[in-house]
C-alpha positions in Angstrom: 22.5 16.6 -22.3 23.7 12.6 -21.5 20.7 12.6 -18.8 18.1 13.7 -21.8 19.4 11.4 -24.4 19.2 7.9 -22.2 15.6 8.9 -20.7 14.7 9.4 -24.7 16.7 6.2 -25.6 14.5 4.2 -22.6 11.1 5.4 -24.0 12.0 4.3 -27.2 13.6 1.5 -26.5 10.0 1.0 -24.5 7.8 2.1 -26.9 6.2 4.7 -24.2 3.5 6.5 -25.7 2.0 8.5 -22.9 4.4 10.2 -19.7 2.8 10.6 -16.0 4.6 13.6 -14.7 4.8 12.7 -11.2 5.8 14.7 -7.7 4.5 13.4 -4.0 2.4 15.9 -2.2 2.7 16.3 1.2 -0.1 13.6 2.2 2.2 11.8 0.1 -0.2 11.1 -2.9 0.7 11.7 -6.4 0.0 14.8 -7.9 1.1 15.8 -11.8 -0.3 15.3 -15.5 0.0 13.6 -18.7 2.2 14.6 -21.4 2.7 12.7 -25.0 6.0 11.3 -24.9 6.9 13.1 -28.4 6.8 16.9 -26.3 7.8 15.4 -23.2 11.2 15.8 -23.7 10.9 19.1 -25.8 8.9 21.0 -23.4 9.8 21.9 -19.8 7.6 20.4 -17.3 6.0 23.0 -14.7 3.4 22.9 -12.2 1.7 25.4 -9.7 3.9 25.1 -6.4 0.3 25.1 -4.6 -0.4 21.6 -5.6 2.4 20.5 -2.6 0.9 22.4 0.6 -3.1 20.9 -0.4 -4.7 19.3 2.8 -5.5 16.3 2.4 -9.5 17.0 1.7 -7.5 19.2 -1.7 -8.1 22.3 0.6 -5.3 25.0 1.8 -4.9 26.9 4.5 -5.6 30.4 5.0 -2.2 31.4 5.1 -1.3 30.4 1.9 -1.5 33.1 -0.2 0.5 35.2 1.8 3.1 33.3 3.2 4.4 30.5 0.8 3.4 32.5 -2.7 1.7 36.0 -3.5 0.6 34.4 -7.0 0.6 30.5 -7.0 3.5 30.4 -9.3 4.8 27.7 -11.2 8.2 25.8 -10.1 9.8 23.7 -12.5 10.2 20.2 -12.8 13.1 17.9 -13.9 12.8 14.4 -14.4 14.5 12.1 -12.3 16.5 9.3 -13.8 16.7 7.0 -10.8 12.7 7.2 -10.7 11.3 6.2 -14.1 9.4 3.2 -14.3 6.6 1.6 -16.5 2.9 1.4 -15.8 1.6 -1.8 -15.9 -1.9 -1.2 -15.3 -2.1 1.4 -18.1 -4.3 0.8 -21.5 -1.3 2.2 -23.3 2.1 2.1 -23.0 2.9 4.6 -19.9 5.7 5.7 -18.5 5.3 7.2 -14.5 8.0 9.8 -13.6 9.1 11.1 -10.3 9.9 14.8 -10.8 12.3 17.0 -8.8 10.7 20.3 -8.0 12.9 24.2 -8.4 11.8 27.2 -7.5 12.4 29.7 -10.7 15.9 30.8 -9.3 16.9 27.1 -9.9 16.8 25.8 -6.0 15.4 23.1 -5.0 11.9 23.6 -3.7 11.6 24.1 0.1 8.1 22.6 0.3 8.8 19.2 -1.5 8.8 16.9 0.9 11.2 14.6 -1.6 13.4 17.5 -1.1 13.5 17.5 2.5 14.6 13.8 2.9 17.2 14.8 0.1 18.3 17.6 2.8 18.3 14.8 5.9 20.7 13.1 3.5 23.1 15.6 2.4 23.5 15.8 6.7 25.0 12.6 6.2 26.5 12.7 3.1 29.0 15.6 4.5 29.9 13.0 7.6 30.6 10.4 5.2 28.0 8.5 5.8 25.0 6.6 3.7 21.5 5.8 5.4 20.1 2.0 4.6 16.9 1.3 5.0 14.1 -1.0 4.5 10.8 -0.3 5.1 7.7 -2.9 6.1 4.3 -2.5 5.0 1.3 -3.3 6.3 -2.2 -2.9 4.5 -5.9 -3.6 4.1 -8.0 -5.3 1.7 -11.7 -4.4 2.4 -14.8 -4.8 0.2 -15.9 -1.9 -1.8 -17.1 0.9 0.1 -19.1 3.5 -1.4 -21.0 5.3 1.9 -18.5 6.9 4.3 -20.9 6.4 7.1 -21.0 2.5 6.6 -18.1 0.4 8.6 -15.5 -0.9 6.3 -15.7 -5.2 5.8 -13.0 -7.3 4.9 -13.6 -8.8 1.5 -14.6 -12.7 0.6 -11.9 -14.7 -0.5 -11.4 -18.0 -2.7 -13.2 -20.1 -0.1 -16.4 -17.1 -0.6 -16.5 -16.4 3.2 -14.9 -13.4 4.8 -12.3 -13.7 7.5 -13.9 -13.7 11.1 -10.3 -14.9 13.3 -7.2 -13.4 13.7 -4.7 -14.8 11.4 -1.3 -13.9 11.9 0.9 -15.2 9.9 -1.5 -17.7 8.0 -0.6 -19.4 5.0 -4.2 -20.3 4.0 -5.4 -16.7 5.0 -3.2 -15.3 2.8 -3.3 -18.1 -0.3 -7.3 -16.7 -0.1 -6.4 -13.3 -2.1 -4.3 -15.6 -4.3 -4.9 -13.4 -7.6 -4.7 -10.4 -6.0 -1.1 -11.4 -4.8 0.0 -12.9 -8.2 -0.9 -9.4 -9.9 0.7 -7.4 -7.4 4.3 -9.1 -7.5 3.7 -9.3 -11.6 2.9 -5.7 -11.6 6.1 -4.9 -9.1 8.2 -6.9 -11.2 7.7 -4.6 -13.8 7.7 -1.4 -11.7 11.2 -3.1 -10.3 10.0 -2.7 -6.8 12.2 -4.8 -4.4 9.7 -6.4 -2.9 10.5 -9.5 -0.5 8.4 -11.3 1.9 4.6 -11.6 2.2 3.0 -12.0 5.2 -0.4 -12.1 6.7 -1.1 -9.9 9.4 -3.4 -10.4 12.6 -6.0 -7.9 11.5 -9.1 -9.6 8.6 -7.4 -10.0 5.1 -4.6 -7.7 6.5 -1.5 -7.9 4.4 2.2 -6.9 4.8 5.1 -6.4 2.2 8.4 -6.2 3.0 11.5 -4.3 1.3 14.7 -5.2 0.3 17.0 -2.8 2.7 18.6 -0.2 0.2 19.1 3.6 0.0 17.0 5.7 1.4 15.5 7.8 -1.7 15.4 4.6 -3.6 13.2 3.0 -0.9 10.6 5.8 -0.1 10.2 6.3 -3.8 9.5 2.9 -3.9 7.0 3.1 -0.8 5.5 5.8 -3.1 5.0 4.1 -5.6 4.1 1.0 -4.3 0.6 2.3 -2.4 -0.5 3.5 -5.6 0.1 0.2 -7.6 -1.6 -1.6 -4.7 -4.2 0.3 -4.6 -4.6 -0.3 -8.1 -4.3 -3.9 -7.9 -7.3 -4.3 -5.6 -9.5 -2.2 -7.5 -9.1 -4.8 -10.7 -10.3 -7.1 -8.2 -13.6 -5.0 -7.7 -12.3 -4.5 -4.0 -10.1 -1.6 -2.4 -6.5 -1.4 -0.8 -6.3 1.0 2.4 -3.6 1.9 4.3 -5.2 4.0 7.1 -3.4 3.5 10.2 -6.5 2.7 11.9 -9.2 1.5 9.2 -12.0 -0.9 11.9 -12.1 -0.3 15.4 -11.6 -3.4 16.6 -9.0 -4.5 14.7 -5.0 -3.9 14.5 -3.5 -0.8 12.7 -1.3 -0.5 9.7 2.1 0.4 10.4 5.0 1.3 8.0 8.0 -0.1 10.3 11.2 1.4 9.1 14.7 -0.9 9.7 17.6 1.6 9.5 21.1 1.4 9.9 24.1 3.5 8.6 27.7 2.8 6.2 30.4 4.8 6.1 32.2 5.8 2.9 33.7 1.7 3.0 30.5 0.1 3.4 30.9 -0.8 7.0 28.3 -0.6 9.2 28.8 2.2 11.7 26.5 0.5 14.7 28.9 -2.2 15.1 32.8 -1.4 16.0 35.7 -3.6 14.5 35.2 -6.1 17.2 31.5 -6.2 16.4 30.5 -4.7 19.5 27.5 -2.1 20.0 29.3 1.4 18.8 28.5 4.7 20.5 27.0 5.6 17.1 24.2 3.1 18.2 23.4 4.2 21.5 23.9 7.6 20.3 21.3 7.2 17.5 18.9 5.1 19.9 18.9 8.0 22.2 18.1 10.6 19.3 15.2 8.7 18.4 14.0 8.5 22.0 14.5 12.6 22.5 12.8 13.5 19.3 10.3 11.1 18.4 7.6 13.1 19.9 8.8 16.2 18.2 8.4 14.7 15.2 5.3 12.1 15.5 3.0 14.3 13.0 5.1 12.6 10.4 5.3 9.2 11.7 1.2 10.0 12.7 0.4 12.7 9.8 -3.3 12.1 9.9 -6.1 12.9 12.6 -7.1 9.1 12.1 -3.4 8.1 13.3 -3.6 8.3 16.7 -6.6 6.0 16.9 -3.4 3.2 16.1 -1.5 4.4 19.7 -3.5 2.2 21.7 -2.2 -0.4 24.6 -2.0 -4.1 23.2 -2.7 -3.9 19.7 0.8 -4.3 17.9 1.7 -0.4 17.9 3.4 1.7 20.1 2.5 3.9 23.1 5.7 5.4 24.4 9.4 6.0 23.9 10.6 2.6 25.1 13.0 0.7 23.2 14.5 -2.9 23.6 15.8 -6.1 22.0 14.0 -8.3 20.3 11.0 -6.7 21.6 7.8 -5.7 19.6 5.5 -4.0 22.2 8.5 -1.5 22.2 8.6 1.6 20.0 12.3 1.1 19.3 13.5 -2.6 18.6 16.5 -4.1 17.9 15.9 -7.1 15.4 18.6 -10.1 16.5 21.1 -9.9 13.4 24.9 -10.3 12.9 27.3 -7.0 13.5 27.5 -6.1 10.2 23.6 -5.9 9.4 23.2 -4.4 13.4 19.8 -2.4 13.1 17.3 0.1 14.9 13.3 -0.6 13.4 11.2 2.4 14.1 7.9 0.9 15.0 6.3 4.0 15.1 4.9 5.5 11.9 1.8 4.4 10.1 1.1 3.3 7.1 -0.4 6.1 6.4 2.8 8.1 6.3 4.2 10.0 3.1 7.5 7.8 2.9 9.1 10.7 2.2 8.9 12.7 5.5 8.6 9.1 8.0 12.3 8.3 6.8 13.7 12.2 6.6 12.3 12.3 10.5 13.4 9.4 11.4 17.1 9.8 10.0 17.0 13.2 11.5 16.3 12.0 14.8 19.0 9.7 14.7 21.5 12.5 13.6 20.6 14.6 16.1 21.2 11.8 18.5 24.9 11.1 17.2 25.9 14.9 17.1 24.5 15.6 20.3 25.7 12.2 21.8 22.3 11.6 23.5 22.3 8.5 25.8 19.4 6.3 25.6 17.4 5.0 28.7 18.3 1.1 29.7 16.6 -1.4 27.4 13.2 -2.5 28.0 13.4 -6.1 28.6 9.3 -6.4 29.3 6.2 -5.6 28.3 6.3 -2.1 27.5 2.2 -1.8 27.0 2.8 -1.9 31.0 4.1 1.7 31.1 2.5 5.0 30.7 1.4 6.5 27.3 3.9 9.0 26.0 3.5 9.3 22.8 0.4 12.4 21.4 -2.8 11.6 20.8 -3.8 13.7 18.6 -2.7 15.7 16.0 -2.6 18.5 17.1 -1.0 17.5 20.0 2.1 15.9 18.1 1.8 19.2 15.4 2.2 21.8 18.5 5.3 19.6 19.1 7.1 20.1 16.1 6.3 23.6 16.3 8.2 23.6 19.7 11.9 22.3 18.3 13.8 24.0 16.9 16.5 21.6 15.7 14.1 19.8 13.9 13.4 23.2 12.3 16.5 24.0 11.1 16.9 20.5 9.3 14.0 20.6 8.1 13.7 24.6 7.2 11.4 27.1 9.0 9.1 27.8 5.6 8.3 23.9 5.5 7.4 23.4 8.9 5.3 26.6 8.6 3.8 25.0 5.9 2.8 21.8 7.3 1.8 22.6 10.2 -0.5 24.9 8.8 -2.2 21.4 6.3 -2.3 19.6 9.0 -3.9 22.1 11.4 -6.7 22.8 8.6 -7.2 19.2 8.5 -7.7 18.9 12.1 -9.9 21.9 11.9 -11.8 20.3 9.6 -12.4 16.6 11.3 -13.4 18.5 14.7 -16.4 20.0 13.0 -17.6 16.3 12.1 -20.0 14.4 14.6 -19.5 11.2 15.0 -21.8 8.6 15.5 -20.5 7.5 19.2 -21.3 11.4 20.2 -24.7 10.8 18.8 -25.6 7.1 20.5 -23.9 8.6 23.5 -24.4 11.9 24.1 -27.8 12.7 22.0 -30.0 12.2 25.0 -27.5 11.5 28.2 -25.9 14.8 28.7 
């Protein structure tokens, strides 16, 4: 086959010696293995579909065995041409390999969460219609951490004192992690990441990146792979990368904002009409993202640590609000010209699996357009003012995807089944934890 020959021609032509057979799990982390690049292509790649329903403590739920697979089967895996890239971190020369997963009948794999943003897309693809996003970052450096029960610390930079002030925006914050930021654009250079701007956040040696907008698979691939290779960077600097939503208590979360807009088959943008007024497409899509956001906020919040982000005056979200210009909204809409007229989604974390933030996302928006759901009027305020709509837990925002069905049927019944099933183990298993505020406050009060 033409696909088989130019993946062999590029590891040639790269002198790859060693393949990373990869597929994103549903936490979003990378599961596979290695396979000498002289069998790679003579042997076909298979893994045991279980390894995309593990929680994210690498347990499954009880219902595994007899709902999703009598026998933990393998599904078979086909490399993905628009996702090869080197390693640049690896001893030897590496090649890592996004993999589309099949079931044995040749389908693609209902609980591959890559496949169920390829499903979001096909929804648009038959309306003539191409997603464009570009997704924003936001991350942690913290010192080495080796005892969960001790807080986490920013890390000492250049200067050899740790950050004690919020510095938004800093240019000397940020020049502090100098080395790390030189390896981390040299190592997405190689990678071909289109990474942009660097920013400092407001949170202690708090990072963001931002994306070049593009298409959506591209991008959450990218997003994918990116929080691996940062993570990787920081470790070479002896500290760690973390993109918890919520990693100190009394600091900022991490978000993963997501700018969207949508083309038609011309490449016009189909927010603004001819005239380059607001289209109904807009409000339309605006109003889908108000109606469904909490239907879906256990992918934009996947983790039971997520919630701990939701909280008033602290740069995230806490209800459905949305406005121009506006960043204590949920919904903004960035100023920009008519034809690059855009909706950020302010709420998932950076803790999100790219995969599923942008597939909910885009499938809220769709749902909006077909079902031409109005938005509320623009919040022109402060929107930390209003009530808290949004869960706050999550089990709270997983009993609410349970609830719609639309969301459902886009996304199909067996994966929500599945998912809701991790993420309910994993919320089973953080409730049995004590924490050490029950402990100072309850232990003798009560």
């Amino acid at each position: 086959m033409q696909e088989d020959q130019e993946l062999a021609d590029w590891l040639k032509a790269n002198n790859i010696s060693e393949v990373e057979c990869l597929v994103p799990d549903m936490t979003g982390s990378a599961r596979g293995k290695f396979i000498p690049a002289n069998k790679f292509l003579k042997e076909e790649s298979r893994l045991p579909e279980s390894i995309l329903v593990q929680t994210v403590t690498g347990d499954f739920s009880d219902r595994f065995w007899g709902v999703y697979s009598s026998s933990d089967g393998d599904m078979i895996l086909e490399p993905d041409l628009s996702a090869v890239r080197k390693v640049p971190w690896a001893n030897e020369s590496t090649a890592q390999i996004i993999h589309n997963c099949f079931d044995k009948d040749g389908n693609p794999h209902p609980l591959s969460t890559r496949n169920v943003l390829k499903k979001v897309l096909d929804l648009y693809a038959q309306e003539g219609w191409h997603p464009i996003v570009a997704p924003e970052v936001e991350f942690y450096l913290i010192e080495r951490n080796l005892d969960p029960d001790v807080e986490l610390k920013p890390p000492t930079g250049r200067s050899g004192r740790p950050e004690t002030a919020r510095q938004s925006y800093s240019i000397d914050a940020a020049n502090e992690f100098e080395p790390f930021v030189e390896d981390m654009y040299n190592y997405c250079n190689v990678m071909e990441l289109d990474v942009d701007t660097l920013i400092h956040e407001s949170g202690p040696a708090q990072l963001e990146i931002n994306f070049l907008h593009g298409d959506a698979l591209d991008l959450a691939d990218q997003v994918f792979i990116f929080k691996r290779t940062i993570r990787e960077v920081a470790m070479r600097h002896n500290i760690y990368a973390t993109f918890m939503a919520k990693p100190m208590k009394n600091e900022p979360g991490s978000a993963l904002h997501l700018h969207q807009s949508i083309n038609d088959k011309d490449g016009k943008n189909i927010f603004s009409t001819e005239t380059g007024e607001e289209s109904d497409y807009f409000r339309w899509y605006i109003g889908g993202l108000q109606k469904y956001s909490n239907s879906v906020i256990s992918f934009f919040a996947p983790n039971v640590n997520s919630y701990r982000r939701f909280t008033k005056d602290v740069s995230a979200p806490i209800n459905l609000c949305w406005g121009y210009d506006n960043r204590t909204a949920g919904l903004r809409i960035p100023d920009c010209t008519p034809a690059s007229r855009r909706i950020e989604n302010r709420f998932p974390g950076a803790d999100v699996n790219p995969y599923l933030a942008v597939a909910a996302s885009l499938a809220c928006g769709y749902l909006g357009i077909k079902n031409r759901i109005e938005p509320t009027p623009p919040h022109s305020g402060n929107a930390y003012e209003e009530e808290i709509m949004l869960p706050r837990s999550l089990e709270e925002g997983i009993r609410a995807l349970d609830e719609c069905d639309e969301i459902k049927e886009i996304f199909g019944e067996l994966f929500v089944m599945a998912y809701t099933d991790v993420k309910l183990e994993e919320f089973e298993a953080f409730i049995r934890v004590i924490s050490s505020w029950e402990r100072e406050f309850l232990l003798l009060s009560v």
